[in-house]
Structures are given as C-alpha cells and as structure tokens.
C-alpha positions in Angstrom: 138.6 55.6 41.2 140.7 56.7 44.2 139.4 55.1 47.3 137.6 57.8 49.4 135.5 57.9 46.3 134.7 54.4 45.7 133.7 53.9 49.5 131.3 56.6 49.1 129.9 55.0 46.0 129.6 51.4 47.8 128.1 53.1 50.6 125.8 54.7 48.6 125.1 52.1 46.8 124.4 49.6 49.9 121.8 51.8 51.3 119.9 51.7 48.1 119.8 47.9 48.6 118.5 47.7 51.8 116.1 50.2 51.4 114.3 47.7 48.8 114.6 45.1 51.2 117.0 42.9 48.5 119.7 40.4 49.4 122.1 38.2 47.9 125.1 36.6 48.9 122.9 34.9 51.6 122.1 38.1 53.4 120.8 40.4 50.7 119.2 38.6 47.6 118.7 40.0 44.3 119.4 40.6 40.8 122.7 43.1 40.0 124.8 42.7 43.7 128.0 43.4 43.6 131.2 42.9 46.0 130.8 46.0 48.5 128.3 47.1 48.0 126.0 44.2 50.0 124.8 44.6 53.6 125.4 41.4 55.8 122.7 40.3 58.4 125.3 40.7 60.8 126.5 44.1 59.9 122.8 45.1 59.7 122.3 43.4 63.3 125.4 45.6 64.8 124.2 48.6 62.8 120.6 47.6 64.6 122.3 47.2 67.8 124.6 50.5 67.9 121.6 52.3 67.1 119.8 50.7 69.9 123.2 51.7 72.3 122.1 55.3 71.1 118.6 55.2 72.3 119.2 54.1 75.9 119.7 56.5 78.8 122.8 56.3 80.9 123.3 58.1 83.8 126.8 58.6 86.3 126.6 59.5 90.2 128.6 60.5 92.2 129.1 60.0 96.3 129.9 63.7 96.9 129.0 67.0 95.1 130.3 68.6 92.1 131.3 65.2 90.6 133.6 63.8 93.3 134.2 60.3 95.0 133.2 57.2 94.1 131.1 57.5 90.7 128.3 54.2 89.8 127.2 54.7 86.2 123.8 53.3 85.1 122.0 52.7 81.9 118.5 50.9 83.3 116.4 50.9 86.0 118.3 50.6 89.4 115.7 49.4 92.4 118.4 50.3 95.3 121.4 52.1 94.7 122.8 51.0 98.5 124.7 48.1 97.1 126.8 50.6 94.7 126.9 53.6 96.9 126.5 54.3 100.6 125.7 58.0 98.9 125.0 60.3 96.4 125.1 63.9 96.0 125.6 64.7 92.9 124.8 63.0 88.6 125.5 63.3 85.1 122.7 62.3 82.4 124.8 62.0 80.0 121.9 60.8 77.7 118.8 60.5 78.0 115.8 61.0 80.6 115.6 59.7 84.0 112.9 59.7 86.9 115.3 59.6 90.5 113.8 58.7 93.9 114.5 59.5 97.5 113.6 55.5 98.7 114.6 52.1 97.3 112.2 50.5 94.9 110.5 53.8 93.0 108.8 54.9 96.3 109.2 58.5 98.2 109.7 61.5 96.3 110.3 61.7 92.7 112.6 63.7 90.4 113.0 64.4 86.2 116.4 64.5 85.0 117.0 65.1 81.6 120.7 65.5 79.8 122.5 67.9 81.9 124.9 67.7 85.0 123.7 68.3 88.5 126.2 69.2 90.4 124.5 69.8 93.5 121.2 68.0 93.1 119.5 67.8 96.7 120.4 71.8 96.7 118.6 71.9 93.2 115.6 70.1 93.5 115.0 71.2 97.6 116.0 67.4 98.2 116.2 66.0 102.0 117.9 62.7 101.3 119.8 61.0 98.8 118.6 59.5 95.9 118.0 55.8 96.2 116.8 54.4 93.1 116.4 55.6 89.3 114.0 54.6 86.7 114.8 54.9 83.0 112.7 56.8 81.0 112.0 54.9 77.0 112.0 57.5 74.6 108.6 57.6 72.5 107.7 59.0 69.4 104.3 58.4 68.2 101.0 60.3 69.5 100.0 60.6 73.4 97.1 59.8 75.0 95.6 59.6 78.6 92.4 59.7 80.4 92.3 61.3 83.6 89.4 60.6 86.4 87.8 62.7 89.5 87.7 59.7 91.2 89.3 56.7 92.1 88.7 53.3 89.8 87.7 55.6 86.6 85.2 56.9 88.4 83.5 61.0 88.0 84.5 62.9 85.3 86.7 61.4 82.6 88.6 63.3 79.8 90.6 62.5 77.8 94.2 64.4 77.0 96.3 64.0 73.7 98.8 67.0 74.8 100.2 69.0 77.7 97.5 70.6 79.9 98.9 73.2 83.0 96.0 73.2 84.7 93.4 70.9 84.7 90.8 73.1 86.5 90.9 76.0 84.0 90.7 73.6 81.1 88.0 71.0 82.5 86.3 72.4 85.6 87.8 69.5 87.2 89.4 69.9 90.8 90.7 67.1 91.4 92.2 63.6 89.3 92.4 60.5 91.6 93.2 57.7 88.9 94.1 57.6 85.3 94.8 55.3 82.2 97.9 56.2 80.1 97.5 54.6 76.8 100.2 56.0 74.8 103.5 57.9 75.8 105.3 58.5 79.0 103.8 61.3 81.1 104.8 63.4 84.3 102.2 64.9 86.4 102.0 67.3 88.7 100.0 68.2 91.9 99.8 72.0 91.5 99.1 73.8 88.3 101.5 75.1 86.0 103.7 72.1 86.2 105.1 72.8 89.8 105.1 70.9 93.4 105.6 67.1 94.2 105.8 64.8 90.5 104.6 61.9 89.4 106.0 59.4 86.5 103.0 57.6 84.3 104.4 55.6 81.9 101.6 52.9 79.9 99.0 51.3 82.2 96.0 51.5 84.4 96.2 52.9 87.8 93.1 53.0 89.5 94.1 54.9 93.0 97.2 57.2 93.7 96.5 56.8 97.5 97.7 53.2 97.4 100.7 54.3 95.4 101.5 56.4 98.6 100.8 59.6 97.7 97.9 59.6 100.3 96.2 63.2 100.2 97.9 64.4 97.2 95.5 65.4 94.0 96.8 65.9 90.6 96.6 69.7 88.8 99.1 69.5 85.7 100.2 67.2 83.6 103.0 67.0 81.3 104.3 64.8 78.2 107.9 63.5 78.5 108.6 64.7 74.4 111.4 63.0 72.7 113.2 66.7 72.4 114.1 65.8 75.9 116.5 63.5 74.8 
C-alpha cells in the first residue's frame, strides 16, 4: 500500500480507537491494536494541548497607529500595560475576543474587540486615552442565562434573560437595572438601548451594585451575549 494511503488508514483507524475509549500498549488498551494505529497519552495530551493553544485569545498592540513602533503581544488578562508600553494607539486581535480599558486594573471605560485590526482605535471607538489594561474574554458554548434587578442587592423587579434583549424597557417595562446575577455565559451590557453608549463586561457571578463598580449614575438598557461566532 503506498504510504500516503496507509497513513490515512492508521489515521483512520486511530480515531476509531479513541473514540471507544480503548488502549493498549500502556496508553490505549484493548483487544485487535496494532503498530500505528494507537494513540499515546502523550500524543493525546499535545493533541489536548494544541487544541487548547487554539481556543485562547491573543491580541498584538502597538505604540503608534496603523501598526507601528514598539508592538507587546498578549494572550491573557493584562492588569497594567505601563510596564510593556508607555503607549498604545493602535491592536491586532488576531483571535479571539477581548474587553480593553482606558485605566489599569479593568477600571474606566470599557471596550469589545473581537478578530479584526484597529488601526486607529481611540479614533474608532471616540477613545480619550490609551488603553491600559485588557481582559480576555473565554469562549462559551452552552446555554445563557442572567437575571437582571431594578434595584440594587436583587432587589425590585427580577427577570430573567436566556438571549439577547435591545431594550429592556420595551420588553419588561423596566427602566432601570441596578444589579444582576450571570449564571451562565459571558455577557456585555449596555446603558442605552439598542446595544449603544458606555459597555459593560459580565462574565459568571453576583454583582449586587454597579455604583460601587464605578459606574456611579449609569443604568443599564441593553444587554448582549458574547456568542462563540465571535470568535
């Protein structure tokens, strides 16, 4: 059998392995294994891992616009960006889904990027300053839920949200969302309807007052899932 052939037999024929969950040869074990066409625990462990490399976000910036100067690529979330580059006018997502911000540590204004190049992002976005610090964004796949409050600590009116909603007063009667609990899925929201104005990034967890997350006076209108499309 010439070889391009056989390798696509073996290959074949490993999957088929796996999939059962056999093994022999101290990795796969089973009846009818044969040389080549067995999956090691450590070929399964890099396979594991380069999949892994192909789910994670990275991210290059650059000092000056339209790509230029010194570049700081990132792959995970950064808390200040200082220490890397006295500036920053300008990214590549080369994969994957980032929130940016205009402050150290996740504070100030906040900023979606998904694949794409921003060649000029402060004149994009309507930007003042720099961006300081970057979050990565988990993809998810699985179902989406979130409750969303009138009031602060869960309290007024509660519903409950399993899919994108542009405005929260048409939908609910509700005119205003001061705390929320994101149980599945990353979400984005938004303070005016339609997904537009200032953003915010919910991924999994309780928060029980936006104020003392220093958005003081802002309310919620809009809110948005962060689908694995994006990616």
């Amino acid at each position: 059998m010439p070889n391009a052939k056989r390798l696509f037999y073996d290959v074949l024929l490993a999957q088929a392995v796996w999939t059962k969950g056999l093994s022999c040869s101290g990795a796969i074990k089973g009846s009818g294994c044969s040389a080549g066409t067995t999956l090691s625990q450590e070929d399964h462990r890099a396979t594991m891992t380069s999949s892994s490399m192909n789910m994670m976000g990275r991210i290059v910036f650059y000092e000056d616009r339209n790509f230029m100067g010194r570049s700081y690529e990132c792959s995970s979330d950064c808390a200040d960006m200082s220490s890397y580059l006295s500036r920053c006018h300008s990214c590549r997502v080369e994969r994957g889904c980032f929130m940016v911000y205009d402050r150290t540590n996740y504070m100030g204004n906040q900023y979606f990027m998904r694949r794409g190049e921003y060649a000029d992002y402060m004149s994009m976005f309507g930007m003042s300053d720099c961006i300081r610090s970057c979050r990565m964004i988990p993809m998810h796949r699985g179902s989406y839920r979130m409750r969303i409050y009138e009031r602060e600590n869960f309290g007024g009116q509660m519903y409950e949200l399993m899919d994108d909603c542009d405005n929260i007063m048409d939908r609910y009667r509700m005119n205003n969302c001061m705390s929320c609990h994101v149980m599945d899925g990353h979400w984005l929201m938004y303070e005016q309807p339609h997904y537009r104005g200032r953003m915010m990034y919910m991924r999994p967890g309780e928060y029980r007052n936006f104020t003392n997350m220093g958005w003081s006076g802002m309310r919620f209108m809009s809110m948005r899932r962060i689908m694995d499309s994006y990616y």
